[in-house]
C-alpha positions in Angstrom: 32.6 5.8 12.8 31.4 4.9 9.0 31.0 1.2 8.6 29.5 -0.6 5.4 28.8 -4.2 5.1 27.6 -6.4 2.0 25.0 -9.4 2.2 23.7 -11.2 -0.3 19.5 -11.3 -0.7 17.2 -13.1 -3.4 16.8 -9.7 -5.4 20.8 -9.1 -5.6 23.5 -7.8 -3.4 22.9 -5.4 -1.2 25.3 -2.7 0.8 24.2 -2.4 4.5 25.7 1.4 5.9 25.9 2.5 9.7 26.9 5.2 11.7 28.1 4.8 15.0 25.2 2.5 16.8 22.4 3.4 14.0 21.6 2.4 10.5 22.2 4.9 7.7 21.5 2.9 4.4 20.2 -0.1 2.6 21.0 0.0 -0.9 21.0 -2.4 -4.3 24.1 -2.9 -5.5 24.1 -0.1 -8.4 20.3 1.0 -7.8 19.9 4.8 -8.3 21.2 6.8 -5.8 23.5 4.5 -4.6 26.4 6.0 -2.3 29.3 7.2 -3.7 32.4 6.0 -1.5 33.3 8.5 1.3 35.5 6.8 3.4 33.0 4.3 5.1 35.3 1.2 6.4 34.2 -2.3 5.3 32.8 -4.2 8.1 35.7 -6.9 8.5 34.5 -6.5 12.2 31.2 -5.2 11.7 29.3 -3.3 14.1 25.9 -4.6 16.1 23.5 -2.7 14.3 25.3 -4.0 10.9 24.7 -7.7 11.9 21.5 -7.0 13.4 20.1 -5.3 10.4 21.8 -8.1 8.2 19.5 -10.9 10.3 16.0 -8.7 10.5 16.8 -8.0 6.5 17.1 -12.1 5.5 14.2 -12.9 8.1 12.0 -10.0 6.1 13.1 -12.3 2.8 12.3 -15.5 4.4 8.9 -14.0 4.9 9.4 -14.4 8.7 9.8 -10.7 10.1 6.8 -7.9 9.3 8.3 -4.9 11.2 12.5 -4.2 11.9 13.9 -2.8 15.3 17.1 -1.8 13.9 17.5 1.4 15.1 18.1 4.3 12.3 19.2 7.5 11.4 18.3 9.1 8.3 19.5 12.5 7.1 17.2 14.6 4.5 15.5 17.5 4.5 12.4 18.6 6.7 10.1 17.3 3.5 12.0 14.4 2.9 12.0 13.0 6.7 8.1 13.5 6.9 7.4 11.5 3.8 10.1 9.4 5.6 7.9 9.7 8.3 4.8 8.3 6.5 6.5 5.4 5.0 6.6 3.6 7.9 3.3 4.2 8.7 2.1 2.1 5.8 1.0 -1.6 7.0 3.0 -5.1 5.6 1.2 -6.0 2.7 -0.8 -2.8 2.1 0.2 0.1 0.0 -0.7 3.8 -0.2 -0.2 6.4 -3.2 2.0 9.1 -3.5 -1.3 11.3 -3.7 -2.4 10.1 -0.1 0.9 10.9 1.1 0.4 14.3 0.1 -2.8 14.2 1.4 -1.7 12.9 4.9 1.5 15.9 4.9 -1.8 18.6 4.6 -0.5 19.3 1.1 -2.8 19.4 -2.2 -2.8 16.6 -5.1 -0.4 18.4 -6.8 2.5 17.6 -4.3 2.4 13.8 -5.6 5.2 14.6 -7.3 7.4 15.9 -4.8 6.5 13.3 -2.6 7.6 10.6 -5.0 10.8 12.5 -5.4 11.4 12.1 -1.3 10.2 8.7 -1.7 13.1 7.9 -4.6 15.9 9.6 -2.0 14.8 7.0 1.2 18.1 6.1 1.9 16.7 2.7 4.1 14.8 1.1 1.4 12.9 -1.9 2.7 13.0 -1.3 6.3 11.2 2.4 5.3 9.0 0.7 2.9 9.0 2.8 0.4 8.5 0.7 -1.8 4.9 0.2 -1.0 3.9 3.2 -2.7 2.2 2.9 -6.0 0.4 5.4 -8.3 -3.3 6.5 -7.4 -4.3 3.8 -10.3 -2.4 1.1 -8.6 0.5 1.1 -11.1 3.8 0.4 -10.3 6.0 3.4 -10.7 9.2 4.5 -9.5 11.5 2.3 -7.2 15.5 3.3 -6.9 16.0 -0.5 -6.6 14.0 -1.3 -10.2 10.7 -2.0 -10.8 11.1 -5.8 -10.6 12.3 -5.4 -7.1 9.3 -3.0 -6.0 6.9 -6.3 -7.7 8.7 -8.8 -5.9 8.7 -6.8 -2.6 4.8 -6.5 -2.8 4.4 -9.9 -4.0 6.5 -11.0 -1.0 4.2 -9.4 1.5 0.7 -10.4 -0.2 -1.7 -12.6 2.2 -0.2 -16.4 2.1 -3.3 -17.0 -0.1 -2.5 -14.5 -2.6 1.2 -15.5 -3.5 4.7 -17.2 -2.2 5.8 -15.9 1.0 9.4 -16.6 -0.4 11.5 -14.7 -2.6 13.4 -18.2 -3.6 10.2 -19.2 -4.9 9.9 -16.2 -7.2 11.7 -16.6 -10.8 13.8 -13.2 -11.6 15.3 -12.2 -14.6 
């Protein structure tokens, strides 16, 4: 059975979806891409995964959790799943570029593009960090949930030397 389930965060609401006894989605409230409604049932009595992603997702905020358990399942294509796939391979506070995606997939420079694409369509942002990808010149580029919550993501996993290791800390406009 479809189940959804809203929580608040310090970048905005977000919409937590599940299927059966894994995790399908983690959008932004009105990011791009966000799901269309297709019958999901609200979570009045929420299932496990639901409440367990909903506590690994504000101990992530609180700068307390690195890596998430919650067990997914994420539909896409072949392509999509093994950018998917190299997502997760990325460490907490490091980034990679799209290019060195497509270089780790066997594919040619020229695939940055599509890889960014796949990147765009992870339907579990945050717990498939996608968005610690960033150009080949470190620019930020590209984030479904905005650009201000791909800077305050990064910021959130820098070194405790380097920044706040709590979003309430951060000012957002």
């Amino acid at each position: 059975m479809k189940q959804c389930m809203s929580m608040p965060s310090p970048l905005g609401d977000m919409l937590l979806r599940a299927e059966d006894d894994a995790l399908t989605g983690v959008y932004f409230v009105g990011q791009k891409y966000f799901p269309a409604a297709d019958g999901a049932l609200a979570a009045a009595n929420a299932s496990r995964v639901l409440h367990q992603a909903r506590e690994q997702l504000d101990e992530y905020f609180a700068g307390e959790r690195h890596a998430f358990t919650v067990p997914l399942r994420m539909l896409g294509s072949a392509f999509q799943r093994d950018v998917w796939d190299q997502l997760v391979q990325i460490p907490y506070g490091e980034t990679a570029s799209y290019g060195s995606i497509a270089r780790r997939l066997g594919l040619p420079l020229s695939a940055s593009r599509a890889v960014g694409a796949a990147n765009g369509r992870n339907p579990v942002s945050i717990i498939v960090p996608c968005h610690r990808v960033i150009s080949s010149a470190g620019d930020l580029t590209g984030y479904a949930g905005g650009l201000h919550r791909k800077e305050a993501l990064l910021t959130l996993e820098r070194p405790m030397s380097k920044a706040p290791q709590q979003l309430e800390l951060l000012a957002f406009g």
